[in-house]
C-alpha positions as CSV (number, residue, x, y, z in Angstrom):
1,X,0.2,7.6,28.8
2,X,1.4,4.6,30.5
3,X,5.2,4.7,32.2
4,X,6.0,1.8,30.2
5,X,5.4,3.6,27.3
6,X,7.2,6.9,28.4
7,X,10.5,5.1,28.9
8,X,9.9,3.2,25.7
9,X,10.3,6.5,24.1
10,X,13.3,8.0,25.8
11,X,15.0,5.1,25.4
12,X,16.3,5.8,22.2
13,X,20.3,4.6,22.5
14,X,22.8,6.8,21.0
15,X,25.2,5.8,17.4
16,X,27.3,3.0,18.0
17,X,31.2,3.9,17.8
18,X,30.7,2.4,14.0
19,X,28.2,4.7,12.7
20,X,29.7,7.8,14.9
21,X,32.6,6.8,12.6
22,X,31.0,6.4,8.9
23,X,29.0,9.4,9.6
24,X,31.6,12.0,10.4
25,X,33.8,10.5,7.8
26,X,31.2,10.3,5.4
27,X,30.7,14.0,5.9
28,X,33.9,14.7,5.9
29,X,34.1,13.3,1.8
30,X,31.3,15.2,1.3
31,X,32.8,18.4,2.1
32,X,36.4,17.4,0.5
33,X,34.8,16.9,-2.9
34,X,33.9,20.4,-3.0
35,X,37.2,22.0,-2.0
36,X,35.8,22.8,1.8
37,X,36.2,22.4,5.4
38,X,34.1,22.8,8.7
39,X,36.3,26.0,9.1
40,X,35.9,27.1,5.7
41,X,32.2,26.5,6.2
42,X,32.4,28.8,9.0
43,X,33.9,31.6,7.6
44,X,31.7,31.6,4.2
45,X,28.4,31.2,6.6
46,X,29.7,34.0,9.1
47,X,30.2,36.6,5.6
48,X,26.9,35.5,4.1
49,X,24.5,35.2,7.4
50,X,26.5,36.6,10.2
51,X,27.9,34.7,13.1
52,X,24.5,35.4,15.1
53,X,22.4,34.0,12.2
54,X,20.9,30.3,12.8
55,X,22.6,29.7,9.0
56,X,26.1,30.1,10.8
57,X,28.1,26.7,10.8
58,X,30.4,27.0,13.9
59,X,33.8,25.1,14.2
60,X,32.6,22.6,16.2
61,X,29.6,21.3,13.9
62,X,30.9,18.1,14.0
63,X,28.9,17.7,17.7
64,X,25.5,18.3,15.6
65,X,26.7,14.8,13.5
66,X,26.9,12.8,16.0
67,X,26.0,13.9,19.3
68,X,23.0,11.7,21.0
69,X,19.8,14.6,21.4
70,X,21.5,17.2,19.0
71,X,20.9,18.1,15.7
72,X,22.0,21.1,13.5
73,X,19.4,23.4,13.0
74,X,17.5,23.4,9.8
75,X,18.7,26.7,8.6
76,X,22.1,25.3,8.8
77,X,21.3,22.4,6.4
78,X,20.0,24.7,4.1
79,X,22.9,27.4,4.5
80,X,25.1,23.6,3.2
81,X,23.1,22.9,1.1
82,X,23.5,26.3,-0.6
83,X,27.2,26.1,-0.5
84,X,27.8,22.5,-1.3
85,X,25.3,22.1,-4.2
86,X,23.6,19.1,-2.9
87,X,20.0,19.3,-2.8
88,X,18.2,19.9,0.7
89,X,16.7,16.8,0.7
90,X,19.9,14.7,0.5
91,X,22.0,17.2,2.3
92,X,19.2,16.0,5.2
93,X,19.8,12.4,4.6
94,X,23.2,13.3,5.7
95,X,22.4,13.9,9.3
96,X,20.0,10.8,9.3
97,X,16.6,12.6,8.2
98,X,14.8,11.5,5.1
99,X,11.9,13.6,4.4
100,X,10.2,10.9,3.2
101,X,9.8,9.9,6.5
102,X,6.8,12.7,6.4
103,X,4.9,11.3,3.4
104,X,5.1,7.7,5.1
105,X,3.6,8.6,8.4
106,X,1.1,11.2,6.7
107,X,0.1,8.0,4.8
108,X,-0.2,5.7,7.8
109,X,-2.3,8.2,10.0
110,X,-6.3,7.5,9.8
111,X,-7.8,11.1,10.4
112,X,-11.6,11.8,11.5
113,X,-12.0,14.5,9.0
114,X,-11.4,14.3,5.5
115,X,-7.9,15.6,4.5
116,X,-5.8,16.9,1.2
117,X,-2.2,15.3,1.3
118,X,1.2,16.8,0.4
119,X,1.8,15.3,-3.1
120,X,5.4,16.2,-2.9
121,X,8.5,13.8,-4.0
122,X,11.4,15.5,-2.3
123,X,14.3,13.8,-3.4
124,X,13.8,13.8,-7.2
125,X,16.9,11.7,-7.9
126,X,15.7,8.5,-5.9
127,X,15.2,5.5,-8.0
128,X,11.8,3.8,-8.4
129,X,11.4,0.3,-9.2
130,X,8.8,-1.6,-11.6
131,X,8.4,2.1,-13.9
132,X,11.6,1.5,-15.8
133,X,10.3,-1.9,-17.7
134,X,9.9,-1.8,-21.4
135,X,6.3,-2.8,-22.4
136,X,4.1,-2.8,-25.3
137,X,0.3,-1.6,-25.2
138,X,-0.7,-5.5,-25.5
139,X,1.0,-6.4,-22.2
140,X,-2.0,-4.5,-20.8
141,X,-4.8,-6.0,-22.3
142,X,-5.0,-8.9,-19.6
143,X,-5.0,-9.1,-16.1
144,X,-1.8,-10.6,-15.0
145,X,0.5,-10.2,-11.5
146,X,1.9,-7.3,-11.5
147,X,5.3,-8.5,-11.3
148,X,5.2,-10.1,-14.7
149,X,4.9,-6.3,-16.7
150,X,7.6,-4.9,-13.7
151,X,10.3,-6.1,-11.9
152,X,12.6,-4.5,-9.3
153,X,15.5,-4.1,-11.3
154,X,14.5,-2.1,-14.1
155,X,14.4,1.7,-12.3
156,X,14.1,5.1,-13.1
157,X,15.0,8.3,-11.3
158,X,12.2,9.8,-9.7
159,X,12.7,13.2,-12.2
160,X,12.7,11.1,-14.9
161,X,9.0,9.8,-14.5
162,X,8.1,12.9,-13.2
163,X,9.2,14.9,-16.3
164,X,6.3,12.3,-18.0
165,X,3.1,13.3,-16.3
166,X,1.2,15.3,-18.5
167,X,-1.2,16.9,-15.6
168,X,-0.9,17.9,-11.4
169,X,-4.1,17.0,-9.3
170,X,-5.3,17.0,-5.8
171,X,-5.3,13.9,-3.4
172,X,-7.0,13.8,-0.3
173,X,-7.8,11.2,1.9
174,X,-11.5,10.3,3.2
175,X,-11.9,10.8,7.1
176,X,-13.8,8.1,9.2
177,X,-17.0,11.2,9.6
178,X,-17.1,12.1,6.3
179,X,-19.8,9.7,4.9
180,X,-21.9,12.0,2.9
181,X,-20.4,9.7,-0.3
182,X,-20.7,6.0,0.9
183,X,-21.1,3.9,-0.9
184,X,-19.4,5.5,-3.9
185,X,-16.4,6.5,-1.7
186,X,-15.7,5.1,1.3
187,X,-14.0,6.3,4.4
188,X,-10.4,5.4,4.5
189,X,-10.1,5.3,0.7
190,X,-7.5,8.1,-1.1
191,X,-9.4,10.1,-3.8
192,X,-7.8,12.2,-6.9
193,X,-9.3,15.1,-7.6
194,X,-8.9,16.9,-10.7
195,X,-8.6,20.9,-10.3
196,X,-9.7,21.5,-14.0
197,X,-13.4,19.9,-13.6
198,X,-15.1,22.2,-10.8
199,X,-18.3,23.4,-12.8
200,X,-21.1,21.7,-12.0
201,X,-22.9,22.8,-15.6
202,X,-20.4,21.3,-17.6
203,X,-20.9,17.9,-15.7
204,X,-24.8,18.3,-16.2
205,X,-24.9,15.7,-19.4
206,X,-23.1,13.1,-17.3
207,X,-24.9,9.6,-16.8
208,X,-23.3,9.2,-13.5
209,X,-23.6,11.5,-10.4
210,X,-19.9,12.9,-9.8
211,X,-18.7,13.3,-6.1
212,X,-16.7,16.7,-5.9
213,X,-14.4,17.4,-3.0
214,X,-15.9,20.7,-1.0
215,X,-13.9,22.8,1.4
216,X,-16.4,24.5,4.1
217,X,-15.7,26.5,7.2
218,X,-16.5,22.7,8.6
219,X,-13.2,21.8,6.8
220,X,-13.5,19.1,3.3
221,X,-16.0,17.3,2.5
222,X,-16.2,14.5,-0.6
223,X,-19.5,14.3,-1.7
224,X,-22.6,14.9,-4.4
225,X,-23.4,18.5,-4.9
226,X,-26.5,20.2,-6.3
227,X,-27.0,23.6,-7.5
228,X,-29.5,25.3,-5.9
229,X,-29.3,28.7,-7.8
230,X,-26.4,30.6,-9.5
231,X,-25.1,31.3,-5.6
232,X,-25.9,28.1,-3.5
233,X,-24.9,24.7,-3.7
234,X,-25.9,21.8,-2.0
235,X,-23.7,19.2,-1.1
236,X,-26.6,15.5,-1.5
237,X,-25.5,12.6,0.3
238,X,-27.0,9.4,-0.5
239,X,-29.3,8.0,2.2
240,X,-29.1,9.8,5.2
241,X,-30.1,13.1,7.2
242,X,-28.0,15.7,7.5
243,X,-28.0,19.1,9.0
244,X,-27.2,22.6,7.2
245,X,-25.9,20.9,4.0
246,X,-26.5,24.2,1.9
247,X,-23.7,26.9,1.2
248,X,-23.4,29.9,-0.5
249,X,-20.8,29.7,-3.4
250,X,-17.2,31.0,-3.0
251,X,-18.3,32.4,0.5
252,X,-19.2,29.6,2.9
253,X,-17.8,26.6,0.8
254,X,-15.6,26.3,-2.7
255,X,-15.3,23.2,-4.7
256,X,-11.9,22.1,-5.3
257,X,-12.4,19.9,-8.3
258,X,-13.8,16.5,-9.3
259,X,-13.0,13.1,-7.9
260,X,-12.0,11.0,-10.5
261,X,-9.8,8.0,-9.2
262,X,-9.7,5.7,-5.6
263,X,-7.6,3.8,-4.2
264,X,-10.2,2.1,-1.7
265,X,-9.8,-0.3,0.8
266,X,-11.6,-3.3,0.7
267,X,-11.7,-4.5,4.3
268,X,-12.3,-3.0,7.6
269,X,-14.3,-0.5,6.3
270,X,-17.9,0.0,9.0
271,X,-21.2,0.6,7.0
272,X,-22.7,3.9,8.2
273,X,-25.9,2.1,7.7
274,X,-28.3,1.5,11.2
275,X,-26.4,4.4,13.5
276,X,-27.7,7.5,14.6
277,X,-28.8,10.1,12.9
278,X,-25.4,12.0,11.8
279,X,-24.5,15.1,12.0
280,X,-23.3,16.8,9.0
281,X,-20.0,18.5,8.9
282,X,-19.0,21.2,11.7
283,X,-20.1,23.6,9.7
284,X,-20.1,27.4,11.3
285,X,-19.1,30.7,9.7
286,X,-17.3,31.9,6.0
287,X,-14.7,29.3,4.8
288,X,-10.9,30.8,5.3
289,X,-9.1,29.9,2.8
290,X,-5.8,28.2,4.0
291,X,-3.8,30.2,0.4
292,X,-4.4,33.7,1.8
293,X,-2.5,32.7,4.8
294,X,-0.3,35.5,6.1
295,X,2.4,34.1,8.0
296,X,3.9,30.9,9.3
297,X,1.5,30.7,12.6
298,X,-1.3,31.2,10.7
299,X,-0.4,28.3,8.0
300,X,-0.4,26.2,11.7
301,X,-3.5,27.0,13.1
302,X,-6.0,27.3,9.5
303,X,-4.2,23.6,8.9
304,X,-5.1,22.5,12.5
305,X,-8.4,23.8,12.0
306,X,-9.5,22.2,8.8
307,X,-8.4,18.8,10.2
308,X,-10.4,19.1,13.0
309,X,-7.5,18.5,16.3
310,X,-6.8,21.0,19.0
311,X,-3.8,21.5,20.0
312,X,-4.4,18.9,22.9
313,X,-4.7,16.5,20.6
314,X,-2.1,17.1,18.4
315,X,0.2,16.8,21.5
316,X,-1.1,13.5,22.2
317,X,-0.7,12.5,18.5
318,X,3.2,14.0,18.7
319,X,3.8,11.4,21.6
320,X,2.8,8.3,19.8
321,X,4.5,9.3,17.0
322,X,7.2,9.6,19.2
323,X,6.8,6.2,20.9
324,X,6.7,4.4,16.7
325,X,10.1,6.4,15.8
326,X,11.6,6.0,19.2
327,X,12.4,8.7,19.0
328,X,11.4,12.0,22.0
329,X,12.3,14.7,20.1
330,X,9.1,14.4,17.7
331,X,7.2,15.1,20.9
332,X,5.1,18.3,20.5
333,X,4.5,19.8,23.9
334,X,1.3,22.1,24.2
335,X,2.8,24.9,24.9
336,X,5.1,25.0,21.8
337,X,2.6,24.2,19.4
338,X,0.6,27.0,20.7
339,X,3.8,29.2,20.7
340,X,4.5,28.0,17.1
341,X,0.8,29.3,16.0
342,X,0.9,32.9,17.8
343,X,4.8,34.1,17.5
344,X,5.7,32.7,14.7
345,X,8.8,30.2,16.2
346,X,10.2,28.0,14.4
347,X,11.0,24.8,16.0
348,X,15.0,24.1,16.9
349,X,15.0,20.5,16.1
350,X,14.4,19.2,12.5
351,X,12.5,16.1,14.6
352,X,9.8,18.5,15.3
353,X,10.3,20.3,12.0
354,X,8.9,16.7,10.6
355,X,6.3,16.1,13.7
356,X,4.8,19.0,12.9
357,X,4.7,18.5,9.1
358,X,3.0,15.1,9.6
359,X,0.2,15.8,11.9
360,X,-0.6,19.1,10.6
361,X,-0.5,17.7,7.1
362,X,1.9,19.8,5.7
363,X,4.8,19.9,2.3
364,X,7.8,20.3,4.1
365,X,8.7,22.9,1.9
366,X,6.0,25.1,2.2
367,X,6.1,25.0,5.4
368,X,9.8,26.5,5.8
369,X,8.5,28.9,2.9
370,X,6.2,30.2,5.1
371,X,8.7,30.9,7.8
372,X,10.9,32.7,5.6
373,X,13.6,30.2,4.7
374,X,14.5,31.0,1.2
375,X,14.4,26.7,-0.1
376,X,14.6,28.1,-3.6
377,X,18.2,29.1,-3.3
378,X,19.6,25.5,-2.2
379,X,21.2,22.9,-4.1
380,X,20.2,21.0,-6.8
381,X,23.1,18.3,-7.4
382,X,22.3,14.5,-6.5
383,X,24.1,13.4,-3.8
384,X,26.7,11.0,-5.7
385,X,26.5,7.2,-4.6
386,X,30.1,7.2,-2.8
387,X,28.2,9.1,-0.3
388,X,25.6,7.5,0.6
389,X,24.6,5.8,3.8
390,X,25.2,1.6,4.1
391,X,21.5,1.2,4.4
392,X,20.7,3.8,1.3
393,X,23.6,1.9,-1.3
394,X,20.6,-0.3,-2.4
395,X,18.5,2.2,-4.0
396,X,21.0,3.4,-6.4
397,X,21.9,-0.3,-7.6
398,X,20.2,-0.6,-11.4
399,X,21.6,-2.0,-14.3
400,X,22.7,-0.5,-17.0
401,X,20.1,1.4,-19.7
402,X,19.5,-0.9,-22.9
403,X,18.8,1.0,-25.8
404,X,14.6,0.1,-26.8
405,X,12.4,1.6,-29.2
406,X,9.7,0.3,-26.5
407,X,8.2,2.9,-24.2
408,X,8.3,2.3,-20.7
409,X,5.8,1.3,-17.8
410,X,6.0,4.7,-16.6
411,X,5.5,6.0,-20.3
412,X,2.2,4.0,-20.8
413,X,0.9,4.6,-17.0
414,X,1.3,8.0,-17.7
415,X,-1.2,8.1,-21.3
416,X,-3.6,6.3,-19.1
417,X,-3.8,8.0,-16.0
418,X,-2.3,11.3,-16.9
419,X,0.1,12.0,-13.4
420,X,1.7,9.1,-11.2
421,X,2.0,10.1,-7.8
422,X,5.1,8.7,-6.8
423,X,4.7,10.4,-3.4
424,X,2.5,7.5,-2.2
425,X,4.8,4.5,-3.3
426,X,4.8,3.6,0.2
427,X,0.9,4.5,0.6
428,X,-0.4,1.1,-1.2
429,X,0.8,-1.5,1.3
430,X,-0.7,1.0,3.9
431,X,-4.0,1.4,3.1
432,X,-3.8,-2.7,3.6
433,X,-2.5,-2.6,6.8
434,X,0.9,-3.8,5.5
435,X,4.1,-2.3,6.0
436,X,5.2,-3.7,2.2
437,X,3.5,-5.5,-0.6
438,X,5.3,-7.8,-2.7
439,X,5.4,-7.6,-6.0
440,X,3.4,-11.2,-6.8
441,X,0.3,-9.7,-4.5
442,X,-0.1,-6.5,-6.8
443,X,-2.2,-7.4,-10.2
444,X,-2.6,-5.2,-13.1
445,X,-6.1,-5.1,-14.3
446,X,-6.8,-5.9,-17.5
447,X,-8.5,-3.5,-19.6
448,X,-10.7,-6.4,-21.9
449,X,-11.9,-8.4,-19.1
450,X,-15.6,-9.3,-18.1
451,X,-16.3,-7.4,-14.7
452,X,-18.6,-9.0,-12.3
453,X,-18.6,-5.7,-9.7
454,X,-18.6,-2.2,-10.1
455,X,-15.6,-1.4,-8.4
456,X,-13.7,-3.1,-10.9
457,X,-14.9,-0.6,-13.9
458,X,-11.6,1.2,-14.8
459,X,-9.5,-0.5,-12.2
460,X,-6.0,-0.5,-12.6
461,X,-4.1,-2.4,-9.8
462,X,-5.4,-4.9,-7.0
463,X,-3.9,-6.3,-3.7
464,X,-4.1,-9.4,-3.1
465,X,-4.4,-10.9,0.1
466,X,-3.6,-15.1,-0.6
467,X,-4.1,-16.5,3.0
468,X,-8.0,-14.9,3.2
469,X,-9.6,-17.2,1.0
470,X,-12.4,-18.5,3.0
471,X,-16.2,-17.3,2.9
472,X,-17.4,-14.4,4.8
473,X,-21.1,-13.5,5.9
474,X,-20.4,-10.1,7.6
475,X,-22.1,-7.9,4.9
476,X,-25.2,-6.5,5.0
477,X,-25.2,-4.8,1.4
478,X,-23.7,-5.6,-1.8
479,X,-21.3,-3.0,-1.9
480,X,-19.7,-4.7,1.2
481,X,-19.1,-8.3,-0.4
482,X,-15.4,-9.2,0.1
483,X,-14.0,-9.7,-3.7
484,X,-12.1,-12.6,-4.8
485,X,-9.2,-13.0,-7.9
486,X,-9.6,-16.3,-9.3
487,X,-7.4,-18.2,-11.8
488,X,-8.6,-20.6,-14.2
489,X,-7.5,-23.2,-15.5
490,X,-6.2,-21.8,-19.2
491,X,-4.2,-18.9,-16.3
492,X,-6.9,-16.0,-17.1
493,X,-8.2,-14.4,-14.4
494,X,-12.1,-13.6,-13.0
495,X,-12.5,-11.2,-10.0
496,X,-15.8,-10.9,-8.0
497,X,-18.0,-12.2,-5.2
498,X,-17.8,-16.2,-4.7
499,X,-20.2,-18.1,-3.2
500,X,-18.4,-21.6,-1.5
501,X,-20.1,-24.5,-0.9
502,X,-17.8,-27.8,-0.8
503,X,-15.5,-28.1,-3.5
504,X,-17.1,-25.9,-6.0
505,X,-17.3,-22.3,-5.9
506,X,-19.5,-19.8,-7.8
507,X,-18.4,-16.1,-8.8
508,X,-21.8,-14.1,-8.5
509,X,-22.1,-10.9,-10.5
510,X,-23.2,-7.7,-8.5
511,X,-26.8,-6.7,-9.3
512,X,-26.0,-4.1,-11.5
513,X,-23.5,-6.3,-13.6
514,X,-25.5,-8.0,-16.7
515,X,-23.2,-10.6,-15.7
516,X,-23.8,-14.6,-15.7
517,X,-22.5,-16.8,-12.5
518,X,-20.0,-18.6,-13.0
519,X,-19.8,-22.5,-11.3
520,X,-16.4,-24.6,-11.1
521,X,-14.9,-26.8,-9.2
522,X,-12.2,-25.5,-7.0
523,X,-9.1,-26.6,-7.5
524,X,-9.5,-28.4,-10.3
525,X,-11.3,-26.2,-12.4
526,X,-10.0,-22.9,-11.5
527,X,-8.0,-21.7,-8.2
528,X,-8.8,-19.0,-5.7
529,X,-5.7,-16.7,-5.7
530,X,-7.1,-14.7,-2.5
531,X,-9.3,-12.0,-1.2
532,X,-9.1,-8.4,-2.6
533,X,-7.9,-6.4,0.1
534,X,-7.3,-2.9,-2.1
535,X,-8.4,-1.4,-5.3
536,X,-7.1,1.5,-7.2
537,X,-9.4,2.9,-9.8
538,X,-10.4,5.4,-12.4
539,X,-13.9,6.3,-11.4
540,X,-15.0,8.8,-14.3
């Protein structure tokens, strides 16, 4: 790693006098409203743990606020959280770490091997935009920008919408080797899969060949599967050679369910097409299932394992996570993480707590299940607004609740799709290459409009990328057309491959569309919004 880059990291400055300041006194409220003290703390900790438990709050916790390099120990938090009422997750935004910060980075990393992500929401009392707004089924029918059936204002507690979805599935995200299901998936995209739907009999009658998400000794795999006989499968890509495709049932490989939704990227992604002959996946030995795991160490290495990193690269990973949070203590020396796999230790700072949760791919709170911390017995009270940070006031700010007959975004998302997975909020300006996506560059899709592609067959939201509007010739296949939203004139919207030449453009329909062109005259006629940059879909 380059020097430059090493004293980027440990550069980190410490709190300015200010925050020092709001923090302990923030703290300091926190504990008041409950009738307690950092000494009282310390005596109900020493009768319930022990003084030489890592639970114990000493008198002096007050240096694990606001020291620069120090941090109370997780157990701690949890022994607070337990005797506050607060839940973990905000009793951890008190000390300046959001657990969110886990699913964001889990989101933003692009793995070689096809990987299941934590679906978890940890603080179920944060608000969510757009989900709150009252709409009727008609507000649907059309494709419109997204911002004109939501709107940041109208919110709803994460619990709230949770408490709505009707069924709990799978996602996984599609690693760059794992192209046993191109074109139908692509690598990069994020794939539901659906737990109830793993028998390939009952899918036997369907017109369309359904791609199943397959965990091997090899690690997952999203792909077509065959069966061979009542004990083998097969798992059938599309046009290329692979080795050792063929696994005995519940042995060597399990299937996990069914995709049935994407959200796909539309750009950057390479065409397997013309290189040399792949491999399949690393296939050697019986599958070990990641449930039966036995201990903490063993959660660590069958995770590692299944996503393909040694614990070289995992260290290397842990410093450039490092250098994006600025942050050294979310390095991951190797030593550690091999200490961490074979004697069970759990890590002292709740910086590498986190590293380790986002590069092994892990919930948070399994993970401190599995080393024995008892996350059940914490708090479950929101964290009241008075106590929030400065930079966290703005997600509590919602007007007040007007009484509608009308059900809600959330409400209608949630008949259609059956679960929204709040956990990726931040996921969809990733998979873009964007740190945030307005509002007026999301479009719902309507459910009654002419499709000129494929793709667009039970799509539900695009992105829209308004300064690519120009014509590309990079593609090779149809599949790999760029996709444009147009607006006409009379403000409906068409969405497929254009065709510029002057000042008139022409939306062609993909071969398998029964689809007629479509000629106008740009600008006048109708108005190229942008380029599609992300789609996410129901796929069966």
């Amino acid at each position: 790693m380059r020097e430059s880059a090493k004293r980027e990291i440990f550069a980190r400055p410490p709190l300015a006098a200010d925050d020092n300041e709001e923090r302990v006194a923030r703290f300091r409220a926190v504990l008041a409203s409950k009738g307690l003290t950092v000494y009282s703390l310390a005596k109900k900790t020493q009768e319930l743990y022990g003084d030489a438990s890592p639970h114990f709050i000493p008198h002096n916790f007050y240096h694990y606020i606001v020291a620069p390099q120090v941090s109370p120990h997780i157990c701690q938090v949890v022994a607070l959280s337990r005797l506050i009422g607060y839940s973990l997750a905000t009793c951890l935004e008190l000390f300046g770490f959001s657990p969110d910060l886990i699913t964001r980075w889990q989101l933003r990393l692009r793995p070689e091997r096809t990987i299941l992500l934590p679906s978890q929401t940890y603080d179920k009392d944060a608000m969510v935009p757009f989900l709150g707004t009252r709409i009727e089924a008609t507000d649907l029918a059309c494709t419109v920008p997204f911002s004109k059936i939501a709107d940041y204002f109208t919110m709803q507690p994460t619990r709230e919408v949770e408490e709505l979805n009707r069924q709990k599935f799978l996602y996984a995200r599609i690693g760059r080797e794992d192209t046993l299901a191109v074109p139908d998936i692509v690598p990069g995209s994020i794939v539901r899969i659906d737990q109830r739907r793993k028998s390939l009999k009952e899918e036997s009658s369907s017109v369309l060949s359904p791609i199943y998400l397959v965990e091997h000794s090899g690690g997952l795999s999203c792909c077509h599967v065959q069966q061979i006989d009542r004990e083998h499968i097969l798992c059938a890509p599309h046009r290329f050679d692979f080795e050792r495709l063929e696994f005995q049932l519940n042995r060597d490989a399990v299937i996990l369910g069914r995709v049935d939704a994407e959200m796909r990227p539309m750009r950057g992604v390479e065409n397997p097409n013309g290189c040399r002959l792949r491999l399949g996946p690393r296939v050697s030995g019986i599958r070990k299932p990641i449930e039966s795991v036995a201990s903490v160490g063993e959660l660590l290495r069958r995770s590692r394992e299944r996503i393909g990193l040694s614990l070289r690269k995992v260290h290397e990973m842990s410093l450039q996570l490092a250098l994006g949070l600025n942050n050294d203590n979310y390095q991951l020396a190797t030593s550690a993480l091999w200490d961490m796999e074979t004697k069970q230790i759990l890590p002292r700072h709740i910086e590498k707590i986190f590293a380790v949760c986002i590069l092994y791919y892990l919930d948070l709170w399994e993970y401190l299940r599995a080393a024995g911390i008892a996350v059940e017995n914490t708090g479950k009270e929101p964290l009241p607004s008075q106590y929030l940070s400065k930079s966290n006031l703005f997600a509590i700010a919602s007007p007040e609740k007007t009484v509608s007959t009308a059900p809600t975004l959330a409400g209608r998302l949630t008949q259609m799709i059956e679960e929204i997975p709040l956990f990726f909020r931040h996921g969809f300006p990733l998979l873009i290459g964007e740190q945030e996506v307005a509002a007026r560059e999301l479009y719902w899709v309507g459910q009654r409009e002419r499709m000129f592609h494929p793709l667009l067959e039970g799509a539900i939201l695009l992105a829209i990328d308004g300064s690519d509007v120009g014509p590309e010739s990079d593609w090779k296949e149809p599949w790999e057309r760029p996709l444009y939203l147009v607006m006409q004139r009379d403000g409906k919207y068409l969405c497929g491959f254009c065709v510029f030449k002057h000042n008139s453009v022409t939306l062609v329909p993909h071969p398998d569309c029964s689809m007629e062109p479509v000629h106008f005259r740009n600008g006048q006629e109708a108005e190229v919004v942008g380029q599609v940059a992300a789609i996410a879909r129901i796929t069966q």
